[in-house]
ZAMARGU-4260 file (C-alpha; in steps of 0.2 Angstrom, whole numbers, plus 5000, padded with zeros to 4 digits):
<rodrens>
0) 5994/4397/5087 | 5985/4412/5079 | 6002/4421/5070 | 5993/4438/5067 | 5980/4446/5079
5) 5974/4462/5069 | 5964/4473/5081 | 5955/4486/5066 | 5937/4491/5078 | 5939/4508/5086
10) 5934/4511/5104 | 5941/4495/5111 | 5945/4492/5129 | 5959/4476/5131 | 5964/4471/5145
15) 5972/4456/5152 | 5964/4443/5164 | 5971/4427/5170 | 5981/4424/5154 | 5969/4431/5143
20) 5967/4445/5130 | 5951/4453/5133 | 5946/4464/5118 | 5927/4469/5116 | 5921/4453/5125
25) 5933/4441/5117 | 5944/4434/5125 | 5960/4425/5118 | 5973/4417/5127 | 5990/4427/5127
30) 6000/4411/5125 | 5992/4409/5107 | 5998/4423/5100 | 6012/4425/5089 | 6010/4445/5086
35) 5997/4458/5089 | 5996/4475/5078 | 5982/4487/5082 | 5975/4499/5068 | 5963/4507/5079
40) 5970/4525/5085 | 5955/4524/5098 | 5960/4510/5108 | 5960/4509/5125 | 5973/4497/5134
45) 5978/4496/5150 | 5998/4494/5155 | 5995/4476/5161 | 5989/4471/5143 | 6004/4479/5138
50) 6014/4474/5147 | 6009/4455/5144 | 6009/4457/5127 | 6025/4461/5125 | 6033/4448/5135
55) 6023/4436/5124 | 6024/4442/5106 | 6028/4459/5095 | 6017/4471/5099 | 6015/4486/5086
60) 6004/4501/5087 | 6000/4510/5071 | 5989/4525/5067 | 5988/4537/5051 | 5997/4551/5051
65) 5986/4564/5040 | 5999/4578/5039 | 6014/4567/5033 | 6001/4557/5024 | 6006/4539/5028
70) 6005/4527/5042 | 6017/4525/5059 | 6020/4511/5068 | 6027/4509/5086 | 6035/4494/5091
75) 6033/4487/5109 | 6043/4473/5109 | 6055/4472/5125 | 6069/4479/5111 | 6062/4486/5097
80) 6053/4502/5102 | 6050/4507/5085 | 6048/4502/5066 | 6057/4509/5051 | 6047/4500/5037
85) 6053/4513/5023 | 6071/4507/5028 | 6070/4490/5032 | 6059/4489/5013 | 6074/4496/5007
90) 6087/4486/5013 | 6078/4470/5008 | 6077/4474/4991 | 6097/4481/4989 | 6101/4475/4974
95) 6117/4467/4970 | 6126/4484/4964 | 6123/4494/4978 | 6123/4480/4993 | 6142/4480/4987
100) 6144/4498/4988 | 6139/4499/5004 | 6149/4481/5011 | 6166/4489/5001 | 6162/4504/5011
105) 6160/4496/5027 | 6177/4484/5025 | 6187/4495/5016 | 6184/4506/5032 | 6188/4495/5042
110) 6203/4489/5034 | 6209/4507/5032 | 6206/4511/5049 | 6218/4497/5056 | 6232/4501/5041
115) 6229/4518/5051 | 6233/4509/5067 | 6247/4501/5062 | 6256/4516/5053 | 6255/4523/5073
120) 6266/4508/5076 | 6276/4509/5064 | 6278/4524/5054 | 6288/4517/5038 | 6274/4507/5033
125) 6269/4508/5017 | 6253/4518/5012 | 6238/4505/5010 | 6235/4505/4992 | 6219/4512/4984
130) 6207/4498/4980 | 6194/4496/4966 | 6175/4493/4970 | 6174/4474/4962 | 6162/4458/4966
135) 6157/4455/4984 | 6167/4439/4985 | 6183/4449/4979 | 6182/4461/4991 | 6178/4449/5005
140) 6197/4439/5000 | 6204/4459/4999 | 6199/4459/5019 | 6203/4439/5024 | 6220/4442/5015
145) 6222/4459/5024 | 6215/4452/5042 | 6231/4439/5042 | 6245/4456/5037 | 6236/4466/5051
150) 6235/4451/5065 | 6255/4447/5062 | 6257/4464/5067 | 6249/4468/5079 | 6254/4452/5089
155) 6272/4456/5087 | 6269/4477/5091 | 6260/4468/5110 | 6276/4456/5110 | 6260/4442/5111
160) 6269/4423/5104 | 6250/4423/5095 | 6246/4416/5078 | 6228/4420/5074 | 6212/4428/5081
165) 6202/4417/5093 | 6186/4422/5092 | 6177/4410/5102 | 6182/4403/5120 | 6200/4413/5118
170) 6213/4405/5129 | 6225/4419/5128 | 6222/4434/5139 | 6226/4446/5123 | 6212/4439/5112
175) 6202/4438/5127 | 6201/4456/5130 | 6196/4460/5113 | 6182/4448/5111 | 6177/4458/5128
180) 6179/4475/5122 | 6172/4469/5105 | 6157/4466/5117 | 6153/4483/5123 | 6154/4489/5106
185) 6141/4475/5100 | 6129/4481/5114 | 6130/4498/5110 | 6129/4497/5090 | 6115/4486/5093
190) 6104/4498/5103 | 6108/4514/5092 | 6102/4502/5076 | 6086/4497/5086 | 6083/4516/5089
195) 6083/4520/5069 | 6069/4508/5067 | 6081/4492/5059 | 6081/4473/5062 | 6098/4469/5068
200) 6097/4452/5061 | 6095/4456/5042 | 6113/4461/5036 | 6122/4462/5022 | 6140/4453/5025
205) 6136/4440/5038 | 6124/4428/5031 | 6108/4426/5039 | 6110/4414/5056 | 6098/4413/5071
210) 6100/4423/5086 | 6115/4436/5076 | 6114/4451/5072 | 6120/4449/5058 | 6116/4470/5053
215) 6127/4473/5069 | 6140/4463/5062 | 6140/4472/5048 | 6140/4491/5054 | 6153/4486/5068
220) 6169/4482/5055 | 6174/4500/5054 | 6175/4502/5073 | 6182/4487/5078 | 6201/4498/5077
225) 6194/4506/5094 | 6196/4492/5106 | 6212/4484/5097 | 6218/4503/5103 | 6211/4503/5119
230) 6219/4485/5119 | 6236/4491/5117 | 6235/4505/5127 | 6232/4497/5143 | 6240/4480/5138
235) 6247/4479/5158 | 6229/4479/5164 | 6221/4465/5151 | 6221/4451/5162 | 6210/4462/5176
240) 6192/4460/5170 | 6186/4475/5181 | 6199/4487/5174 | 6196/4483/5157 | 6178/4486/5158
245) 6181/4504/5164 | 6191/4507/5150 | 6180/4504/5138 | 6169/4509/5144 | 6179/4526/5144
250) 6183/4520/5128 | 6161/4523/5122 | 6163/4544/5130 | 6179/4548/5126 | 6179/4559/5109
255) 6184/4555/5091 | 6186/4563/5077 | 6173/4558/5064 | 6166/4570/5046 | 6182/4583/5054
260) 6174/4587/5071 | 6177/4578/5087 | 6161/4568/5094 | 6161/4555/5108 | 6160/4537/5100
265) 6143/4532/5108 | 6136/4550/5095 | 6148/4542/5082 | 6139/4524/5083 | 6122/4533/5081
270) 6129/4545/5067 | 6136/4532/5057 | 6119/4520/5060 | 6109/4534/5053 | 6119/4537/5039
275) 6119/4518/5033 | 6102/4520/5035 | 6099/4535/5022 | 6111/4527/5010 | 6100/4515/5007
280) 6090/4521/4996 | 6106/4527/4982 | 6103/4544/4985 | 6115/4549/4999 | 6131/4544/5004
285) 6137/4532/5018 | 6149/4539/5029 | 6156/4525/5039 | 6171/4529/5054 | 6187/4532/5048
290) 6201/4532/5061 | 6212/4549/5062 | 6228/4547/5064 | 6229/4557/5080 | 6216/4547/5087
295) 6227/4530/5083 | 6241/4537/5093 | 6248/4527/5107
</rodrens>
């Protein structure tokens, strides 16, 4: 297995030819590689190498930018179409301090925002108190010990006879449609975090595990109040697959209110993305969704 192919000689023609990497009279068999990255802003390669490539391995092309003074990369990978090394430097190296900012932020949002849900239901609630930023580990019980208040409730407000969240192989039609409409919101944040150039799989709440994207997890906790909504609001339809799709669906295009201006959720996913991204670096602020309460209206 040759892990890295670096192509660095200008003027190159590759091609591809019965399972083979042609490159400047070499040839290399494709199911060797592990990746491929080409520094040679010269290169000629035709879109069945390409397109070989990158159902094999990561394929990134990088050239030198002389006005911005640094180099850019473009990711070919079926997913990943492009590289943010500056950020994904960055998130790596958080350090202790400020990857708990930015996980308080991220589950005190979404805590807030289903507190905010729940006043909707019942308007005599108490306000959610105002918490304190603390260790990672305390504000993970904060949520764990909020998750049980909030799922009571929102079983009784559907009339569900429900104990807790199944998250895996649901048997009850409730929890069944949110792990569905949990889905389209995965699929979605997913792609927006691939566009800024981020590797969904390193996070900063869920703990690295192969094949989940763990970042996704992470960015999703503030949103997660907008299917429960969508949920609720079309509780008669929950059972029907087909419906519940549409409505989800609707749910990504219909508008929010997000930073006091009214957005559709799919622009607030890419919003919110970008501004986790900047954050990273402890100069700007993240601004994750919070929920309006004229938006949590049933």
């Amino acid at each position: 297995m040759i892990h890295h192919l670096i192509l660095l000689s200008e003027n190159l023609e590759l091609e591809t030819r019965a399972g083979q990497l042609i490159a400047g009279g070499k040839r290399i068999a494709i199911d060797t590689l592990a990746s491929v990255q080409c520094f040679a802003s010269r290169a000629k390669w035709s879109q069945s190498a390409l397109e070989s490539l990158c159902d094999q391995c990561p394929t990134v092309l990088t050239r030198w930018d002389k006005r911005a003074g640094k180099w850019k990369t473009f990711s070919l990978a079926p997913k990943a179409r492009h590289v943010n090394p500056t950020a994904l430097w960055a998130l790596c190296r958080l350090s202790e301090r400020r990857a708990t900012q930015l996980a308080s932020d991220l589950l005190m949002a979404k805590v807030a925002n289903q507190h905010t849900m729940l006043r909707a239901f019942d308007p005599l609630l108490q306000d959610l108190p105002k918490l304190a930023e603390n260790s990672f580990a305390r504000i993970l019980r904060l949520e764990a010990r909020y998750a049980r208040f909030f799922w009571a409730r929102y079983f009784a407000m559907a009339s569900q006879d429900l104990f807790h969240r199944e998250k895996r192989h649901a048997g009850g039609p409730l929890n069944a449609a949110l792990n569905y409409g949990y889905g389209f919101l995965y699929h979605a944040l997913e792609w927006q975090v691939l566009a800024s150039g981020m590797d969904p799989t390193i996070g900063i709440i869920h703990k690295l595990r192969r094949n989940r994207p763990s970042l996704v997890c992470d960015l999703i906790e503030p949103f997660r109040c907008c299917v429960e909504l969508t949920v609720i609001r079309h509780m008669d339809q929950m059972t029907d697959k087909k419906a519940m799709a549409a409505h989800f669906a609707s749910m990504l295009e219909s508008k929010w209110c997000y930073r006091a201006q009214a957005f559709r959720l799919r622009s607030i996913l890419r919003l919110s993305v970008e501004s986790f991204v900047r954050a990273l670096d402890g100069e700007s602020r993240f601004r994750p969704f919070e929920l309006h309460a004229r938006d949590a209206c049933i």
